[in-house]
C-alpha positions in Angstrom: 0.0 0.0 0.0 3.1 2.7 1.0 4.5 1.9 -2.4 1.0 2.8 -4.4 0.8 5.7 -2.4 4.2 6.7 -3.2 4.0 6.0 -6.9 0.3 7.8 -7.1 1.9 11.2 -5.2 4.7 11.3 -7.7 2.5 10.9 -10.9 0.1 13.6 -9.9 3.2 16.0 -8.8 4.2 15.8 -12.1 0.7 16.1 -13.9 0.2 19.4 -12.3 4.0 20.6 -12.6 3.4 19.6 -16.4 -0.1 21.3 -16.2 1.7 24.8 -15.0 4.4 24.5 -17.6 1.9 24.1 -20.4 0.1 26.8 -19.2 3.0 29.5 -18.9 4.1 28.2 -22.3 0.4 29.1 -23.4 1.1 32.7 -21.9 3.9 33.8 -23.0 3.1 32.8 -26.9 -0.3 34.5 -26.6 1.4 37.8 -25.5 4.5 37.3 -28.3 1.1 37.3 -30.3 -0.1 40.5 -29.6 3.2 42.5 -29.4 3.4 40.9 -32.5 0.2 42.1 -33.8 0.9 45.5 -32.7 4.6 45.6 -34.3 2.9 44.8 -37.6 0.1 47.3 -37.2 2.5 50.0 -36.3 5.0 49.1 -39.4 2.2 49.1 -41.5 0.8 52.8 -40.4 4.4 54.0 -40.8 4.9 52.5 -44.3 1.6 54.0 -45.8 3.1 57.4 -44.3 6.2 57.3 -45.9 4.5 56.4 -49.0 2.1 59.4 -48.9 4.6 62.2 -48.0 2.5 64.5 -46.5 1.9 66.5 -43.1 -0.9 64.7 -42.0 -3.1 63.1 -39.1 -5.3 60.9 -39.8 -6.6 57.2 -38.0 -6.3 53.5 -39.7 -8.6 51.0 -38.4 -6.7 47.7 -39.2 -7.4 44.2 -38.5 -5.4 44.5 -34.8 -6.4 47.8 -33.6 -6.9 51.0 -34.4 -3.8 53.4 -35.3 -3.9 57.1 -34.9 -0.9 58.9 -36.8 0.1 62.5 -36.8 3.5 63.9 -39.4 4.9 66.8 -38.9 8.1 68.3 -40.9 11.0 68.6 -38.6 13.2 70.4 -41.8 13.0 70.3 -45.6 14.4 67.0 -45.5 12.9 64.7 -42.2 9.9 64.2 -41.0 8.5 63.4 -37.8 5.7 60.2 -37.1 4.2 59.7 -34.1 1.8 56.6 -34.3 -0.2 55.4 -31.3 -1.6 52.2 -31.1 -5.3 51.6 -29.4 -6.7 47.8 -29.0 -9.4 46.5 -26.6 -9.9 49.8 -25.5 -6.1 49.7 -24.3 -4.4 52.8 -25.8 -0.4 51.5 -25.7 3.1 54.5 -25.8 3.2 56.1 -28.5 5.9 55.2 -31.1 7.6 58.1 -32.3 9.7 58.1 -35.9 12.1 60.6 -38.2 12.6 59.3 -41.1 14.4 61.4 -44.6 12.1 62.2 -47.0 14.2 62.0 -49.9 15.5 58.3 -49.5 13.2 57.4 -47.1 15.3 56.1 -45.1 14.4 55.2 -40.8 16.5 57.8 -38.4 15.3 57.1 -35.3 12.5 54.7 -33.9 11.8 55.2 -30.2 
Protein backbone atom coordinates (compact mmCIF):
# COMPACT_ATOMS: atom_id res chain seq x y z
CA UNK A 1 0.00 0.00 0.00
CA UNK A 2 3.11 2.67 1.02
CA UNK A 3 4.49 1.89 -2.38
CA UNK A 4 0.97 2.80 -4.39
CA UNK A 5 0.85 5.74 -2.42
CA UNK A 6 4.23 6.74 -3.16
CA UNK A 7 3.96 6.00 -6.92
CA UNK A 8 0.31 7.83 -7.12
CA UNK A 9 1.89 11.24 -5.22
CA UNK A 10 4.74 11.30 -7.73
CA UNK A 11 2.52 10.89 -10.85
CA UNK A 12 0.14 13.63 -9.86
CA UNK A 13 3.20 16.04 -8.83
CA UNK A 14 4.20 15.77 -12.14
CA UNK A 15 0.67 16.06 -13.91
CA UNK A 16 0.19 19.40 -12.25
CA UNK A 17 3.98 20.56 -12.56
CA UNK A 18 3.44 19.61 -16.36
CA UNK A 19 -0.12 21.26 -16.18
CA UNK A 20 1.68 24.85 -15.00
CA UNK A 21 4.44 24.47 -17.56
CA UNK A 22 1.90 24.11 -20.43
CA UNK A 23 0.10 26.82 -19.19
CA UNK A 24 2.99 29.50 -18.94
CA UNK A 25 4.15 28.23 -22.34
CA UNK A 26 0.41 29.13 -23.40
CA UNK A 27 1.14 32.71 -21.86
CA UNK A 28 3.86 33.78 -22.96
CA UNK A 29 3.09 32.82 -26.90
CA UNK A 30 -0.28 34.53 -26.55
CA UNK A 31 1.37 37.78 -25.48
CA UNK A 32 4.48 37.35 -28.26
CA UNK A 33 1.09 37.26 -30.31
CA UNK A 34 -0.15 40.48 -29.57
CA UNK A 35 3.20 42.49 -29.38
CA UNK A 36 3.41 40.90 -32.45
CA UNK A 37 0.24 42.09 -33.79
CA UNK A 38 0.93 45.46 -32.74
CA UNK A 39 4.64 45.60 -34.31
CA UNK A 40 2.92 44.81 -37.58
CA UNK A 41 0.13 47.28 -37.19
CA UNK A 42 2.52 49.99 -36.26
CA UNK A 43 5.04 49.07 -39.38
CA UNK A 44 2.15 49.08 -41.48
CA UNK A 45 0.81 52.77 -40.43
CA UNK A 46 4.45 53.99 -40.81
CA UNK A 47 4.86 52.48 -44.31
CA UNK A 48 1.59 54.00 -45.79
CA UNK A 49 3.06 57.40 -44.33
CA UNK A 50 6.16 57.34 -45.90
CA UNK A 51 4.46 56.41 -48.96
CA UNK A 52 2.15 59.45 -48.93
CA UNK A 53 4.63 62.16 -47.98
CA UNK A 54 2.49 64.52 -46.51
CA UNK A 55 1.88 66.50 -43.06
CA UNK A 56 -0.95 64.68 -41.95
CA UNK A 57 -3.14 63.14 -39.11
CA UNK A 58 -5.35 60.86 -39.81
CA UNK A 59 -6.59 57.20 -38.00
CA UNK A 60 -6.34 53.50 -39.68
CA UNK A 61 -8.64 51.05 -38.38
CA UNK A 62 -6.69 47.72 -39.20
CA UNK A 63 -7.44 44.19 -38.51
CA UNK A 64 -5.37 44.46 -34.80
CA UNK A 65 -6.44 47.76 -33.63
CA UNK A 66 -6.94 50.99 -34.40
CA UNK A 67 -3.81 53.37 -35.34
CA UNK A 68 -3.86 57.13 -34.88
CA UNK A 69 -0.86 58.94 -36.77
CA UNK A 70 0.10 62.53 -36.79
CA UNK A 71 3.53 63.93 -39.36
CA UNK A 72 4.87 66.84 -38.91
CA UNK A 73 8.13 68.30 -40.94
CA UNK A 74 10.95 68.59 -38.63
CA UNK A 75 13.20 70.44 -41.83
CA UNK A 76 13.03 70.30 -45.58
CA UNK A 77 14.43 67.00 -45.47
CA UNK A 78 12.91 64.65 -42.17
CA UNK A 79 9.88 64.19 -41.04
CA UNK A 80 8.49 63.43 -37.76
CA UNK A 81 5.65 60.18 -37.11
CA UNK A 82 4.24 59.69 -34.08
CA UNK A 83 1.82 56.65 -34.26
CA UNK A 84 -0.18 55.41 -31.28
CA UNK A 85 -1.64 52.24 -31.14
CA UNK A 86 -5.31 51.59 -29.41
CA UNK A 87 -6.66 47.83 -29.00
CA UNK A 88 -9.42 46.51 -26.61
CA UNK A 89 -9.92 49.81 -25.50
CA UNK A 90 -6.10 49.70 -24.31
CA UNK A 91 -4.38 52.80 -25.77
CA UNK A 92 -0.40 51.48 -25.71
CA UNK A 93 3.10 54.48 -25.76
CA UNK A 94 3.18 56.15 -28.46
CA UNK A 95 5.91 55.24 -31.12
CA UNK A 96 7.57 58.09 -32.34
CA UNK A 97 9.73 58.10 -35.94
CA UNK A 98 12.09 60.63 -38.21
CA UNK A 99 12.58 59.30 -41.10
CA UNK A 100 14.41 61.38 -44.60
CA UNK A 101 12.10 62.18 -46.97
CA UNK A 102 14.24 62.04 -49.93
CA UNK A 103 15.51 58.29 -49.46
CA UNK A 104 13.22 57.36 -47.12
CA UNK A 105 15.30 56.11 -45.10
CA UNK A 106 14.41 55.22 -40.77
CA UNK A 107 16.51 57.80 -38.45
CA UNK A 108 15.29 57.06 -35.32
CA UNK A 109 12.47 54.68 -33.93
CA UNK A 110 11.77 55.20 -30.18
Amino acid sequence: MPYTLVLLMMVLSIGFAAKDLFISKYLYLTNMKNIYERNVSVSHAILLERESGLVTSKQLIGNYGEILTQSEMLNPYEMQLKVTFQRDEKVFLPTTVVYNRETKHIISWE
